[in-house]
Backbone as JSON Lines, residues from 0, in Angstrom:
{"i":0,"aa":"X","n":[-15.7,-24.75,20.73],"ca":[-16.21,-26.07,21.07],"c":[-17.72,-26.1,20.81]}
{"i":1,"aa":"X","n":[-17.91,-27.15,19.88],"ca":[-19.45,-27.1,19.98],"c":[-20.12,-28.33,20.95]}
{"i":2,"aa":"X","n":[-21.32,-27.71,21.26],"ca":[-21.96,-28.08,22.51],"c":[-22.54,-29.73,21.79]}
{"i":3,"aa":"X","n":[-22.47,-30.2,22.79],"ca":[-23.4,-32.02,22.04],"c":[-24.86,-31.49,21.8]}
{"i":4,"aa":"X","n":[-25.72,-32.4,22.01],"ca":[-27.14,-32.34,21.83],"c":[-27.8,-33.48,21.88]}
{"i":5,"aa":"X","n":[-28.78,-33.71,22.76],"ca":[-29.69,-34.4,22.59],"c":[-30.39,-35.21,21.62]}
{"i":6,"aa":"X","n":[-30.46,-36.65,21.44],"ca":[-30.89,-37.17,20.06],"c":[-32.54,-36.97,20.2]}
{"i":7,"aa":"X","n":[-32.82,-37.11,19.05],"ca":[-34.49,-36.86,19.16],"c":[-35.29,-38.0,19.71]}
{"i":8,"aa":"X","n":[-34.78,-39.06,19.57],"ca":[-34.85,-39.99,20.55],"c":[-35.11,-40.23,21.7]}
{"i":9,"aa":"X","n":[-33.83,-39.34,22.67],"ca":[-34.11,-39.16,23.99],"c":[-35.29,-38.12,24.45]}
{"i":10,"aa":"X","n":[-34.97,-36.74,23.55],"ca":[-36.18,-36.0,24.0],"c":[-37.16,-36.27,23.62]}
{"i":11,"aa":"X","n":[-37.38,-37.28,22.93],"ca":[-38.92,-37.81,23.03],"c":[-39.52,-39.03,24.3]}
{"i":12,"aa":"X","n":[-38.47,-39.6,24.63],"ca":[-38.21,-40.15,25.94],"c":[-37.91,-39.38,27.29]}
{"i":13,"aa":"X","n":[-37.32,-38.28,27.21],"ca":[-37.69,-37.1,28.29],"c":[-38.24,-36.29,28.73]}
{"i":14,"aa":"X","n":[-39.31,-36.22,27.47],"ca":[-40.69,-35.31,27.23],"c":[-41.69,-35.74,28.61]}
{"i":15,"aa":"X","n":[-41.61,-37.72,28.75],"ca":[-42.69,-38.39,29.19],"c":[-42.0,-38.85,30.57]}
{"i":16,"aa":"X","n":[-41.11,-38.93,30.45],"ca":[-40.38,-39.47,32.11],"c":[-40.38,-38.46,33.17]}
{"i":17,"aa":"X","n":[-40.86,-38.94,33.98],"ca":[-40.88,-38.33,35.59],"c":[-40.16,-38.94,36.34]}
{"i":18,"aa":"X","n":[-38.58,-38.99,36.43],"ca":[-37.87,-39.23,37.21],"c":[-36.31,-38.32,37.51]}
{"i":19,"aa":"X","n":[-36.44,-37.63,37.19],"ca":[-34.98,-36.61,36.47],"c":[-34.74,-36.63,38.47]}
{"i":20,"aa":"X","n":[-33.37,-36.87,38.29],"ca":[-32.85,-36.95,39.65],"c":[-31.46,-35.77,39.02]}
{"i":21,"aa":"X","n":[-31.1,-34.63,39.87],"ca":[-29.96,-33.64,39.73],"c":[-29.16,-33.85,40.14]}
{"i":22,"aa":"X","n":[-27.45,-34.02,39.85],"ca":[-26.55,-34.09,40.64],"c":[-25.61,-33.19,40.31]}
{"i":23,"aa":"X","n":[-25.5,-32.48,40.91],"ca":[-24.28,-31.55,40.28],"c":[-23.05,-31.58,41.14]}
{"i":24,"aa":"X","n":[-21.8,-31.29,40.65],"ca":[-20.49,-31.56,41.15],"c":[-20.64,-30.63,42.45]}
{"i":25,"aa":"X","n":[-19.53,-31.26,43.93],"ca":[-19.75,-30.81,44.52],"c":[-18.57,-29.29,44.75]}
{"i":26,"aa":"X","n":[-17.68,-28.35,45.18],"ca":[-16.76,-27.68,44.75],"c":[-15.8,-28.15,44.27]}
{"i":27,"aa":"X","n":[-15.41,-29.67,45.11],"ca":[-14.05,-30.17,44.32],"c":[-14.33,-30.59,42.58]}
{"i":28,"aa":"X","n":[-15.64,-30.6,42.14],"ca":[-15.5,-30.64,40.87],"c":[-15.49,-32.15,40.02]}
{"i":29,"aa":"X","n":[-15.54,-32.94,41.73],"ca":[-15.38,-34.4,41.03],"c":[-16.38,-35.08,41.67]}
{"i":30,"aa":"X","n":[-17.06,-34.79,42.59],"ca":[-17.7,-35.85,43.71],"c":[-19.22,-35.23,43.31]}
{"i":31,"aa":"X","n":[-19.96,-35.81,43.06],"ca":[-21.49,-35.87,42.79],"c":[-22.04,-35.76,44.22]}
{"i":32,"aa":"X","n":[-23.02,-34.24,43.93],"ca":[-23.85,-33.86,45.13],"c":[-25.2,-35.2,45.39]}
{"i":33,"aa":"X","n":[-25.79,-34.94,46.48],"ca":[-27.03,-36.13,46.28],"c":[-27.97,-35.78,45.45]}
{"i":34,"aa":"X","n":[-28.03,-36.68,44.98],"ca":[-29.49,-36.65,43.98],"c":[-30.64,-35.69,44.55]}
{"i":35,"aa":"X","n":[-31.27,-35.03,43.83],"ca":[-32.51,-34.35,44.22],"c":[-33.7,-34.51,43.1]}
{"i":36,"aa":"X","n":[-35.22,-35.18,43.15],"ca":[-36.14,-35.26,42.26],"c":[-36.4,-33.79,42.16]}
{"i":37,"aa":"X","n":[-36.59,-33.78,40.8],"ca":[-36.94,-32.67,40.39],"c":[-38.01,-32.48,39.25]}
{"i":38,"aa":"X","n":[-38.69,-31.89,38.59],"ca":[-39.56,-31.84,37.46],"c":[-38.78,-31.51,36.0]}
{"i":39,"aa":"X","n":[-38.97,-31.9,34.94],"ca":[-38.15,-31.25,33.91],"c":[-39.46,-31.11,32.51]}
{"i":40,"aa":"X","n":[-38.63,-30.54,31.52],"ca":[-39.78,-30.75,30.81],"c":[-38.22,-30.09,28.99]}
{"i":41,"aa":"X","n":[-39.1,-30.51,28.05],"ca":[-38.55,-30.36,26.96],"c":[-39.08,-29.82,26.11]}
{"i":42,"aa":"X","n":[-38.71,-28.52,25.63],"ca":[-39.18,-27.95,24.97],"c":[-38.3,-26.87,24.04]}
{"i":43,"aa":"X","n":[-38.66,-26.59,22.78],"ca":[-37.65,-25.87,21.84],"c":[-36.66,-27.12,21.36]}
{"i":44,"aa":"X","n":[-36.84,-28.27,21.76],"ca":[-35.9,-29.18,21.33],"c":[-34.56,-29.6,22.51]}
{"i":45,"aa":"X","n":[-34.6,-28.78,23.63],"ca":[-33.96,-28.79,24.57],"c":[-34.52,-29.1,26.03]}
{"i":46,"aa":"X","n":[-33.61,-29.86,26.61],"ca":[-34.18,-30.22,28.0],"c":[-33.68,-29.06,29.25]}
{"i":47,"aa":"X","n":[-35.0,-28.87,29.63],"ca":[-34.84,-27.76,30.77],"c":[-35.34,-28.03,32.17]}
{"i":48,"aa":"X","n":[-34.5,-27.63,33.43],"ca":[-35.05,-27.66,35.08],"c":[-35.26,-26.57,35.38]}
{"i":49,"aa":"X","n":[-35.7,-26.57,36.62],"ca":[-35.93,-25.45,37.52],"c":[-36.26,-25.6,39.03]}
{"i":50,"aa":"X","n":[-35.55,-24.82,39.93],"ca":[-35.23,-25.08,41.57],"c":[-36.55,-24.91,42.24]}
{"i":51,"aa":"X","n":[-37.38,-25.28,42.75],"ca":[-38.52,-25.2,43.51],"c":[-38.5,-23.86,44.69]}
{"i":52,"aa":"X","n":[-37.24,-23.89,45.16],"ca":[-36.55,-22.79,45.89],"c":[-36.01,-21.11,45.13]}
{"i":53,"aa":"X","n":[-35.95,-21.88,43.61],"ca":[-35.73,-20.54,43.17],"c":[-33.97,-20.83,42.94]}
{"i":54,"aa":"X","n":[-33.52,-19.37,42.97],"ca":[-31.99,-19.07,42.82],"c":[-31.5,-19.42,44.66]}
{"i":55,"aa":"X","n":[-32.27,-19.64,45.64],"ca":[-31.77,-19.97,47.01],"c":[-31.44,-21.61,47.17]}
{"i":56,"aa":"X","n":[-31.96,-22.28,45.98],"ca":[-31.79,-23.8,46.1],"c":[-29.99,-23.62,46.05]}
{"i":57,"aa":"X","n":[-30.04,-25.16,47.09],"ca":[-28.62,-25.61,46.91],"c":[-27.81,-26.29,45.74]}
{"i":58,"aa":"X","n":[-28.9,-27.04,45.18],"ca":[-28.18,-27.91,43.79],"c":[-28.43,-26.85,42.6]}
{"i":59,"aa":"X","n":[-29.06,-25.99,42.29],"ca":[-28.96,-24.39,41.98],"c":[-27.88,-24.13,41.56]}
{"i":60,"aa":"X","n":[-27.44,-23.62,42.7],"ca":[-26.0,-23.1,42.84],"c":[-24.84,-23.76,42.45]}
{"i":61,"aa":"X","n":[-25.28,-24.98,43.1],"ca":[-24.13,-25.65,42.84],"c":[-24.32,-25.75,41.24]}
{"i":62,"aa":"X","n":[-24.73,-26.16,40.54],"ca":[-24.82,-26.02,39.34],"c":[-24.58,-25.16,38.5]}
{"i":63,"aa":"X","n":[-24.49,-24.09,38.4],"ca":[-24.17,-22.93,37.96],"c":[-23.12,-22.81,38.39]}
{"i":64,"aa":"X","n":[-22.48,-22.65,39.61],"ca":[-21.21,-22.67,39.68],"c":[-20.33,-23.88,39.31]}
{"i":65,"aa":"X","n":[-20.62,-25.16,39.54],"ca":[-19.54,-25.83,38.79],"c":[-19.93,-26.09,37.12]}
{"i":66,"aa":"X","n":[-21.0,-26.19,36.7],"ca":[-20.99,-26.13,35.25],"c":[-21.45,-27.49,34.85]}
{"i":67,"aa":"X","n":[-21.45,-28.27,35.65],"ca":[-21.43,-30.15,35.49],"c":[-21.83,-30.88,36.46]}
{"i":68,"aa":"X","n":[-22.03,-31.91,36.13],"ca":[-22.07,-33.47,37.04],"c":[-23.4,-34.43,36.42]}
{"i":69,"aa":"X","n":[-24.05,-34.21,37.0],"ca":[-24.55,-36.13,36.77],"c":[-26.16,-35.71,36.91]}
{"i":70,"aa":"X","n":[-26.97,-36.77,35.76],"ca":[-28.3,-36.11,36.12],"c":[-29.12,-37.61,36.15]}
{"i":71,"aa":"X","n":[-30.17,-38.16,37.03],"ca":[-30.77,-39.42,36.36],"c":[-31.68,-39.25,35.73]}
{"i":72,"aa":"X","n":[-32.42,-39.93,34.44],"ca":[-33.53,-39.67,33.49],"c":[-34.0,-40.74,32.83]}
{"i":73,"aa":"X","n":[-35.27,-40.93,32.69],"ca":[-35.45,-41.8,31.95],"c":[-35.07,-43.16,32.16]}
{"i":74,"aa":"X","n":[-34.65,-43.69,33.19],"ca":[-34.17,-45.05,33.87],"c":[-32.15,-44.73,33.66]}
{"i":75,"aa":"X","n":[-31.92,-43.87,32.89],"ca":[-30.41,-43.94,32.92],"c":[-29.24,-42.56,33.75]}
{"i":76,"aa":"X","n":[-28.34,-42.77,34.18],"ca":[-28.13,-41.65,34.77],"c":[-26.98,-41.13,33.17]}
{"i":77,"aa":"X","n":[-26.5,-39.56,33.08],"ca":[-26.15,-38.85,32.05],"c":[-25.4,-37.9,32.45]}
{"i":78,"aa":"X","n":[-24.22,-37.95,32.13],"ca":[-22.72,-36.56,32.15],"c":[-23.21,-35.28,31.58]}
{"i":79,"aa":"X","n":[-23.78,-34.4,32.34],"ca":[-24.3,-33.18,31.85],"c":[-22.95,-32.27,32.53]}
{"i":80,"aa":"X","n":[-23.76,-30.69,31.28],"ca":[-23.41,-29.56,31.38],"c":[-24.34,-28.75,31.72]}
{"i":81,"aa":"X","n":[-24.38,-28.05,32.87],"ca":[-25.38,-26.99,33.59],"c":[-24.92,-25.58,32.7]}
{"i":82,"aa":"X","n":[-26.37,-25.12,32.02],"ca":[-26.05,-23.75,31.48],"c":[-27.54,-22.78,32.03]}
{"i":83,"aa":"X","n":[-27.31,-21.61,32.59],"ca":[-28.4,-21.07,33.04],"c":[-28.89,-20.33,31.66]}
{"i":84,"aa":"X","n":[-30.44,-20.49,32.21],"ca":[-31.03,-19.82,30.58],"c":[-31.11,-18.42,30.92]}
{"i":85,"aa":"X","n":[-30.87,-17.35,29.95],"ca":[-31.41,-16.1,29.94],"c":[-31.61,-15.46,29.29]}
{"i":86,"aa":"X","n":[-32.87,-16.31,28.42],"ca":[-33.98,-15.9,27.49],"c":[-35.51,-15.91,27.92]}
{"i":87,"aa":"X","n":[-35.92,-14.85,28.03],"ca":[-37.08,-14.75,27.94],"c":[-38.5,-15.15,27.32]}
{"i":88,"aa":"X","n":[-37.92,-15.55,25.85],"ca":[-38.63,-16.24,25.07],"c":[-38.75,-17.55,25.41]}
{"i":89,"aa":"X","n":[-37.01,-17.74,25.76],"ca":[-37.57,-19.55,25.92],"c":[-37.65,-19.97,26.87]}
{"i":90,"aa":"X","n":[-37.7,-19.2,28.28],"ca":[-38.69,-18.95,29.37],"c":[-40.02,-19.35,29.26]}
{"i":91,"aa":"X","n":[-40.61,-18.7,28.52],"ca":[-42.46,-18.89,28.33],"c":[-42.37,-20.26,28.06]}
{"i":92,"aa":"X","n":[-41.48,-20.39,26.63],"ca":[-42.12,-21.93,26.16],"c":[-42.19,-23.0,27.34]}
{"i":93,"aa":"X","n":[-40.82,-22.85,28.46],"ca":[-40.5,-23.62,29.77],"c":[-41.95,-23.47,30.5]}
{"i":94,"aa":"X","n":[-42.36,-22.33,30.39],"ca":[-43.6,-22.04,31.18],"c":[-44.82,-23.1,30.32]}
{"i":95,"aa":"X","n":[-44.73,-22.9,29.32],"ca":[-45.71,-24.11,28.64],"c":[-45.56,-25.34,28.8]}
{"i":96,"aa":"X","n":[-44.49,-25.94,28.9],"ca":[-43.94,-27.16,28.94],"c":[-44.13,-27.71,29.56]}
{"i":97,"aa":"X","n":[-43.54,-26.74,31.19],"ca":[-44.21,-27.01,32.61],"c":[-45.83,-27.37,32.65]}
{"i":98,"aa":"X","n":[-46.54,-26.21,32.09],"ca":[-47.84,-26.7,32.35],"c":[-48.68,-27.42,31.36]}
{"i":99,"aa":"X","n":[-48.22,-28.08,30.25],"ca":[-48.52,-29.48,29.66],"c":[-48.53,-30.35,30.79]}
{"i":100,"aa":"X","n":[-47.25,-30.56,30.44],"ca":[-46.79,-31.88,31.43],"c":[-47.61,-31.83,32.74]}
{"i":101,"aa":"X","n":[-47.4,-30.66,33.7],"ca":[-47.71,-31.08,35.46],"c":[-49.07,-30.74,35.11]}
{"i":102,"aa":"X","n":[-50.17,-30.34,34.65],"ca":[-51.53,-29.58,34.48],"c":[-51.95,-30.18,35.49]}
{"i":103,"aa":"X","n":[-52.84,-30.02,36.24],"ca":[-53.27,-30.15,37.62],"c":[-53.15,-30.47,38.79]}
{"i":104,"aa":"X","n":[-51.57,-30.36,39.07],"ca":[-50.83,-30.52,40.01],"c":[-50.74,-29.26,40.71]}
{"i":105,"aa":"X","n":[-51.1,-29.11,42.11],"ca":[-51.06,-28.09,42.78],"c":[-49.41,-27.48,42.81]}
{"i":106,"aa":"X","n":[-48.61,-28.46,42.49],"ca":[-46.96,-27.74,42.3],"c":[-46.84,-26.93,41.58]}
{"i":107,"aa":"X","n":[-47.88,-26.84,40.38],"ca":[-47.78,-26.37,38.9],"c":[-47.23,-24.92,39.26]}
{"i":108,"aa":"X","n":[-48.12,-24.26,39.88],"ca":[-48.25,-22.37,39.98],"c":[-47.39,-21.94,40.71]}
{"i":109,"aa":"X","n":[-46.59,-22.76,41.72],"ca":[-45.36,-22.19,42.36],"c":[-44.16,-22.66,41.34]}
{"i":110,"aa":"X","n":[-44.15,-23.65,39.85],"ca":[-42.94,-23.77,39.38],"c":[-42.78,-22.57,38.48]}
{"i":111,"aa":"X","n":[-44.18,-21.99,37.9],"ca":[-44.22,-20.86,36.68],"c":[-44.01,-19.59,37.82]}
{"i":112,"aa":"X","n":[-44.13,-19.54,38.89],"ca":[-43.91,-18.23,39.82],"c":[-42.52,-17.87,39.26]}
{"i":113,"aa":"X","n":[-41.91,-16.56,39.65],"ca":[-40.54,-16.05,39.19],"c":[-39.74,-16.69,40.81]}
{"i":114,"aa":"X","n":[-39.9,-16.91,41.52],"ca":[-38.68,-17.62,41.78],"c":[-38.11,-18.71,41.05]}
{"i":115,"aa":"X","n":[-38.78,-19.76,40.85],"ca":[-38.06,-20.81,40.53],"c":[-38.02,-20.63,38.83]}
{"i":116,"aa":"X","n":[-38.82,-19.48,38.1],"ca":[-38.49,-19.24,36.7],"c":[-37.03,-18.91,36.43]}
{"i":117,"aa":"X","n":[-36.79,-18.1,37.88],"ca":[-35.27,-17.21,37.45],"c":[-34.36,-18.27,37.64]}
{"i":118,"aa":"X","n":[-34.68,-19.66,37.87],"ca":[-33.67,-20.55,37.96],"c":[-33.04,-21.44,37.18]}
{"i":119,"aa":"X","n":[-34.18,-21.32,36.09],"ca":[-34.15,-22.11,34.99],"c":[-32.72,-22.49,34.55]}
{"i":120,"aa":"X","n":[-32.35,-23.79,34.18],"ca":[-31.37,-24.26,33.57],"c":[-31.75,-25.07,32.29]}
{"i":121,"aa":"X","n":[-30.75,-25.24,31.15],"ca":[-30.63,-26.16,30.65],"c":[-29.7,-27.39,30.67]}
{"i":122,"aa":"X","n":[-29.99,-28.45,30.59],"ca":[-29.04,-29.53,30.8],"c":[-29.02,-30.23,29.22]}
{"i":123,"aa":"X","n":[-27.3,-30.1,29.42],"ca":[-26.79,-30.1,28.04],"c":[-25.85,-31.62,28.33]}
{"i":124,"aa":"X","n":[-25.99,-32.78,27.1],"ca":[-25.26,-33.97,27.53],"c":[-23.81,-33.31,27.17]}
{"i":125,"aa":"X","n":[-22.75,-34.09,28.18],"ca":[-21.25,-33.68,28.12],"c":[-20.41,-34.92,26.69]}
């Protein structure tokens, strides 16, 4: 199965939006957890999050374990696929991305910390 992808379109429209709301399925697999604001950022051509909490966040988990659910962006909400990253390389770039976008936001240095690095996801449209 090959994975969808993002039009260049949107990630040029997701590059600049600050609204990414997370929903990921709850165990039954069908019912959307509550929304949580979160920071995102795009980079390598792919849109990437990360848990403020780290790998202890709840929508985290839930995400990784069910694989799916619902994300809002950009004024529209979107049928994603939760895939955890575990690359190192494209770690850093996330680390750049992050600090383009947030640069002088006191949030900035706790999102590049390794908790919430090791949390990193990509969100892939379904």
């Amino acid at each position: 199965m090959t994975e969808k992808a993002w039009t260049t379109e949107q990630l040029k429209s997701f590059a600049k939006a600050d609204d990414f709301q997370v929903s990921p399925f709850y165990d039954d697999g069908k019912t959307y957890g509550t929304p949580t604001w979160i920071w995102s950022v795009v980079t390598d051509e792919r849109l990437f999050i990360r848990a403020w909490n780290g790998q202890n966040s709840r929508w985290y988990n839930s995400a990784i374990k069910q694989k799916a659910g619902r994300i809002f962006l950009d004024g529209s909400n979107h049928e994603v696929i939760f895939k955890k990253l575990n690359d190192d390389k494209v770690n850093a770039l996330v680390d750049q991305g992050y600090e383009e976008k947030y640069q002088g936001s006191a949030y900035l240095p706790p999102m590049i910390a390794k908790g919430p690095r090791s949390s990193t996801v990509e969100v892939i449209p379904k």
